[in-house]
C-alpha positions as a Markdown table, in Angstrom:
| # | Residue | x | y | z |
|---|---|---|---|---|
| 1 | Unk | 42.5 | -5.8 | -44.5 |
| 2 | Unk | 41.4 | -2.6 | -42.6 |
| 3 | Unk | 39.1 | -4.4 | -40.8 |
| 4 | Unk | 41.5 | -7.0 | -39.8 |
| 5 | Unk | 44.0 | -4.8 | -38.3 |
| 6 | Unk | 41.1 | -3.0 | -36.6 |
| 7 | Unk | 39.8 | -6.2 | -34.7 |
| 8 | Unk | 43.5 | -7.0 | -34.1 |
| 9 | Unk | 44.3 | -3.8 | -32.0 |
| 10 | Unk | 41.2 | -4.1 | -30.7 |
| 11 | Unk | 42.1 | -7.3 | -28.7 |
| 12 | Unk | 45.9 | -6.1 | -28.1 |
| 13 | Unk | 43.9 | -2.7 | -26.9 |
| 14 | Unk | 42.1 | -4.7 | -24.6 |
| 15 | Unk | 44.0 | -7.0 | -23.0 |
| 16 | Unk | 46.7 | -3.9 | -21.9 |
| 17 | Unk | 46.0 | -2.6 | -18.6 |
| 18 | Unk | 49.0 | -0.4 | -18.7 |
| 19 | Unk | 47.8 | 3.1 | -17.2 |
| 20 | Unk | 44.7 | 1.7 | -15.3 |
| 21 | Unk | 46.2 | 2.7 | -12.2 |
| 22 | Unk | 46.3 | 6.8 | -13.7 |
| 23 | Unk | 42.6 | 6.4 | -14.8 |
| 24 | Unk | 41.6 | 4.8 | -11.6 |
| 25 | Unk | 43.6 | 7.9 | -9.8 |
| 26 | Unk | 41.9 | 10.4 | -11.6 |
| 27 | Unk | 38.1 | 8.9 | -11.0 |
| 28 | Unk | 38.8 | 8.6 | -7.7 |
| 29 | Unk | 40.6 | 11.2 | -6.8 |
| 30 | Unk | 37.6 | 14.2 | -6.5 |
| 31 | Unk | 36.1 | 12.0 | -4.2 |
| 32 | Unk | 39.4 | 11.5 | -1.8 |
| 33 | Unk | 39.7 | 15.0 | -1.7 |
| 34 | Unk | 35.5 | 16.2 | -0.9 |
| 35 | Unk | 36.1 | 13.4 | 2.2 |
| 36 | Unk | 39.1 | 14.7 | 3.2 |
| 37 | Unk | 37.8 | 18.0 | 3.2 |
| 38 | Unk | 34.8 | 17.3 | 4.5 |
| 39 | Unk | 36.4 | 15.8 | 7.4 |
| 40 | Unk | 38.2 | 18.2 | 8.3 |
| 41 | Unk | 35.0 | 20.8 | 8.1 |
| 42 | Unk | 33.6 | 18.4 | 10.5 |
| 43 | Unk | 36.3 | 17.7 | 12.9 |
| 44 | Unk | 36.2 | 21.8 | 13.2 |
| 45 | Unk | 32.3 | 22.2 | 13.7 |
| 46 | Unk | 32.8 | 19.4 | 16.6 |
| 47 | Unk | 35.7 | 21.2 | 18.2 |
| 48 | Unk | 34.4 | 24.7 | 17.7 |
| 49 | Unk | 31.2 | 23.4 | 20.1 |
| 50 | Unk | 33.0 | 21.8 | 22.5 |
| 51 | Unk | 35.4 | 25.0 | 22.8 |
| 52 | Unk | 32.1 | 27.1 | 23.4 |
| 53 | Unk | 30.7 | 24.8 | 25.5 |
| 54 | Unk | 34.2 | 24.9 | 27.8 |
| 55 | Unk | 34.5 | 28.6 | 27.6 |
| 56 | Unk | 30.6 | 28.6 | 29.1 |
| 57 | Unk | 31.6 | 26.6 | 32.1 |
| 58 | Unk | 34.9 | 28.4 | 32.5 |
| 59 | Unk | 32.7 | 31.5 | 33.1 |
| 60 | Unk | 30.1 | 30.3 | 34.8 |
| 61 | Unk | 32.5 | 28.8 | 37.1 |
| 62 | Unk | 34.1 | 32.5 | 37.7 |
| 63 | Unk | 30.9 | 34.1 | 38.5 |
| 64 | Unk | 30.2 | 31.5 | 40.8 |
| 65 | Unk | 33.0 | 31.8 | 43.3 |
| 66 | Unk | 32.4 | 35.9 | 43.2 |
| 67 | Unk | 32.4 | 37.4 | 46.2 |
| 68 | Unk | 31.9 | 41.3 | 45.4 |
| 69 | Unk | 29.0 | 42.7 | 43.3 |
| 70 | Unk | 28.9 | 42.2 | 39.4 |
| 71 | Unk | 28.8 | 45.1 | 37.3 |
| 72 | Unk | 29.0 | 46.2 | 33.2 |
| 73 | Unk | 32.9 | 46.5 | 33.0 |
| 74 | Unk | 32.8 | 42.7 | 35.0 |
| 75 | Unk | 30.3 | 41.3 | 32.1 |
| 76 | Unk | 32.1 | 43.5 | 29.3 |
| 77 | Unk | 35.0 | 41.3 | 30.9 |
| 78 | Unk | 33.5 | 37.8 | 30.6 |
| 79 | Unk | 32.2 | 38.6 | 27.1 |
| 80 | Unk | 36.2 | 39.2 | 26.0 |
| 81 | Unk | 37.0 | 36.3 | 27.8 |
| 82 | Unk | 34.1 | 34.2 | 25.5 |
| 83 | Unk | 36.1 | 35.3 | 22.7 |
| 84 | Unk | 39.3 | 34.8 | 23.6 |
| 85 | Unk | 38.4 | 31.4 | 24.6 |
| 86 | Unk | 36.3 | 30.4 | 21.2 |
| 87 | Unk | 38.6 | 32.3 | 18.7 |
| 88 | Unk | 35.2 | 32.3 | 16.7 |
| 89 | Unk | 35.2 | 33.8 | 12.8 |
| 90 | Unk | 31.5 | 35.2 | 13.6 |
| 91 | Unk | 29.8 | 37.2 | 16.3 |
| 92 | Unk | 29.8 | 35.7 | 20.1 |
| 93 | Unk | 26.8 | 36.2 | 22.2 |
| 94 | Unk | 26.2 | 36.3 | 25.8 |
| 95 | Unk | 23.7 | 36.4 | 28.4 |
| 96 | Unk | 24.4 | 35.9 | 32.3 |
| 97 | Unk | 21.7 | 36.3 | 34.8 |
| 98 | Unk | 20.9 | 35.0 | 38.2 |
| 99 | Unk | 17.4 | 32.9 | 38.9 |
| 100 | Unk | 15.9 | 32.3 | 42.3 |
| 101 | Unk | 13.3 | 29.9 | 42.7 |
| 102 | Unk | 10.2 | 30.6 | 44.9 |
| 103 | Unk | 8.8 | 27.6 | 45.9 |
| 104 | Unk | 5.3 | 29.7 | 47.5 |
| 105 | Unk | 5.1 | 31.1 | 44.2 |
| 106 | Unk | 6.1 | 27.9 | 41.9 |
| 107 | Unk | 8.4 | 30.2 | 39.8 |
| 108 | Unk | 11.3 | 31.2 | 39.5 |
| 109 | Unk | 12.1 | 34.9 | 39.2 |
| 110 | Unk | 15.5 | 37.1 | 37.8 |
| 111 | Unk | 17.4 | 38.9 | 40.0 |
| 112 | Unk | 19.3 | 40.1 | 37.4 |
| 113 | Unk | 20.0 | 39.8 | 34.2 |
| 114 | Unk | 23.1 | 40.8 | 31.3 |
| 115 | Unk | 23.2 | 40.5 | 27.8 |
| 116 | Unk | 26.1 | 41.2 | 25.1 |
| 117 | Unk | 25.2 | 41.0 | 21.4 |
| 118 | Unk | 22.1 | 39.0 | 22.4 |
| 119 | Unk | 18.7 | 40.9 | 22.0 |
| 120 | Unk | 17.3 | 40.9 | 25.2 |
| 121 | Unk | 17.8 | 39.8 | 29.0 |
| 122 | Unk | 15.4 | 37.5 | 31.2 |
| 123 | Unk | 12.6 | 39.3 | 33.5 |
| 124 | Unk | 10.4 | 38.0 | 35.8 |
| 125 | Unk | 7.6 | 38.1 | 32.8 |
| 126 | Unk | 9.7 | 35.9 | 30.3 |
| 127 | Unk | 11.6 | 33.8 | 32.7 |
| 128 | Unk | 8.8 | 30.8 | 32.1 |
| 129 | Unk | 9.9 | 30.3 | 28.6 |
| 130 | Unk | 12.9 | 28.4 | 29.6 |
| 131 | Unk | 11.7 | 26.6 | 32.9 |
| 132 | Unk | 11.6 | 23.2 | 31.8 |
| 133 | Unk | 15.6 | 23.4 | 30.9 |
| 134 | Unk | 16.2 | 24.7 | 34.8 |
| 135 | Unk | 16.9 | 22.0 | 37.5 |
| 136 | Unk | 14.5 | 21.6 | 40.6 |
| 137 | Unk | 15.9 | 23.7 | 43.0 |
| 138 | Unk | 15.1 | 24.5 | 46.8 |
| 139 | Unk | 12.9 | 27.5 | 48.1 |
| 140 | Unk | 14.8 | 30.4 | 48.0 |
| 141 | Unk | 17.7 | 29.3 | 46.2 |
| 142 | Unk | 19.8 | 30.8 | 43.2 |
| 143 | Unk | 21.3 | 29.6 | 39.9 |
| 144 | Unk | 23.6 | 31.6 | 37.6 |
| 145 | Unk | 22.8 | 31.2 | 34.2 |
| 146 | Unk | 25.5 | 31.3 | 31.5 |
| 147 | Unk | 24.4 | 31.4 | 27.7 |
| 148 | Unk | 27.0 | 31.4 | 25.1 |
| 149 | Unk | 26.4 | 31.5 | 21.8 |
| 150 | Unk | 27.7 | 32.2 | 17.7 |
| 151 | Unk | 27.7 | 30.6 | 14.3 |
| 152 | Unk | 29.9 | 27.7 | 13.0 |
| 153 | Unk | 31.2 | 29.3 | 9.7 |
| 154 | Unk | 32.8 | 25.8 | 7.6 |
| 155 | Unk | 35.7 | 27.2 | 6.0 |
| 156 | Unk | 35.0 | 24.7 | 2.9 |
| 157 | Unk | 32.0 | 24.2 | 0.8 |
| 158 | Unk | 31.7 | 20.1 | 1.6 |
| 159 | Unk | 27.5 | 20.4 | 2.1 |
| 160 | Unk | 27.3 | 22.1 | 5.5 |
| 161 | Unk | 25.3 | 25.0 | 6.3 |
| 162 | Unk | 26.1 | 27.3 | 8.8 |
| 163 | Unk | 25.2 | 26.5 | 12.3 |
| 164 | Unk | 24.1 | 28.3 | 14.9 |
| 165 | Unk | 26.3 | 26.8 | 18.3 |
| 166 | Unk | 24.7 | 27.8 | 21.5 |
| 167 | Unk | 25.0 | 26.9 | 25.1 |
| 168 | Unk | 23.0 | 27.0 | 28.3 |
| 169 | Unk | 25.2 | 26.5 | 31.4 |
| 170 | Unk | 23.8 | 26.7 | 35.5 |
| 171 | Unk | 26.1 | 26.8 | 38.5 |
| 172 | Unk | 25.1 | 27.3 | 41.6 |
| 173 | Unk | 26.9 | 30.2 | 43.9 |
| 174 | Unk | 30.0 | 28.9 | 45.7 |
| 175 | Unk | 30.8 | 31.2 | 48.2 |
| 176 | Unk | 28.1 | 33.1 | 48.8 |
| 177 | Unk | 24.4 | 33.1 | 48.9 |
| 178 | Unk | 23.8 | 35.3 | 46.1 |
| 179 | Unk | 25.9 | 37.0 | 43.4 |
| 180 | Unk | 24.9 | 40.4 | 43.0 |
| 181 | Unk | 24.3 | 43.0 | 40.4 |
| 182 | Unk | 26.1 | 46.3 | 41.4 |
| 183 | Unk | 23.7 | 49.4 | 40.9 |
């Protein structure tokens, strides 16, 4: 008799389906959030770069129409400028300097360099470790060199590590020959 009753709400038990659609919810559910989350940790990392990548070609293209001579206060300047521009949860970095190419030489060489919250500037001795990401360029002629840099920070644990966003932006001098480094 037990057993009858048993295998009968065992059938009735099977063929309901009332409250599938709360089971299915709460399966599913985790997973709807993590990619909707993870989405938007994505969507942020992409935007984050492309805002440093603007804010490195918004200054590069103010040094490059400067007429007067660049100095520490000017740099100290374009550095708050990086910020304002990347609104960036972590440390921003910056290094400006000016290359000319010697063509009698085959090099180029620094005729000045600026760094904030990087840890050092280009010389004439390290200059070769980034020649093959500098255009061909005429004999005597100058470049400014913008590098921007800090670490995406995902405000969600979704399976992304921190990243390290950096740029490397060259204009050439718009108004003048050279931009120059006051002493």
């Amino acid at each position: 008799m037990i057993g009858h009753r048993l295998t009968r709400f065992l059938k009735v038990f099977a063929k309901d389906n009332s409250g599938g659609v709360t089971i299915e919810f709460v399966m599913v559910m985790p997973f709807l959030f993590w990619a909707f989350m993870a989405s938007y940790v994505y969507f942020d990392g992409y935007r984050q770069s492309a805002t440093n990548l603007k804010a490195a070609f918004t200054i590069s293209d103010l040094i490059s129409r400067e007429t007067n001579a660049i100095n520490d206060e000017y740099i100290d300047s374009m550095h708050n400028l990086l910020e304002l521009m990347t609104r960036a949860t972590s440390q921003t970095e910056l290094r400006i300097s000016v290359l000319r190419w010697d063509e009698e030489d085959d090099r180029y060489y620094v005729s000045w360099s600026e760094a904030r919250n990087m840890e050092d500037t280009w010389t004439d001795d390290n200059v070769d470790k980034i020649e093959a990401k500098l255009p061909i360029m005429s004999d005597q002629d100058r470049l400014i060199l913008v590098e921007t840099g800090n670490t995406f920070v995902p405000l969600y644990n979704v399976g992304m590590e921190n990243k390290k966003l950096s740029n490397f932006v060259y204009t050439r001098p718009r108004f003048a020959p050279q931009v120059i480094w006051e002493s």
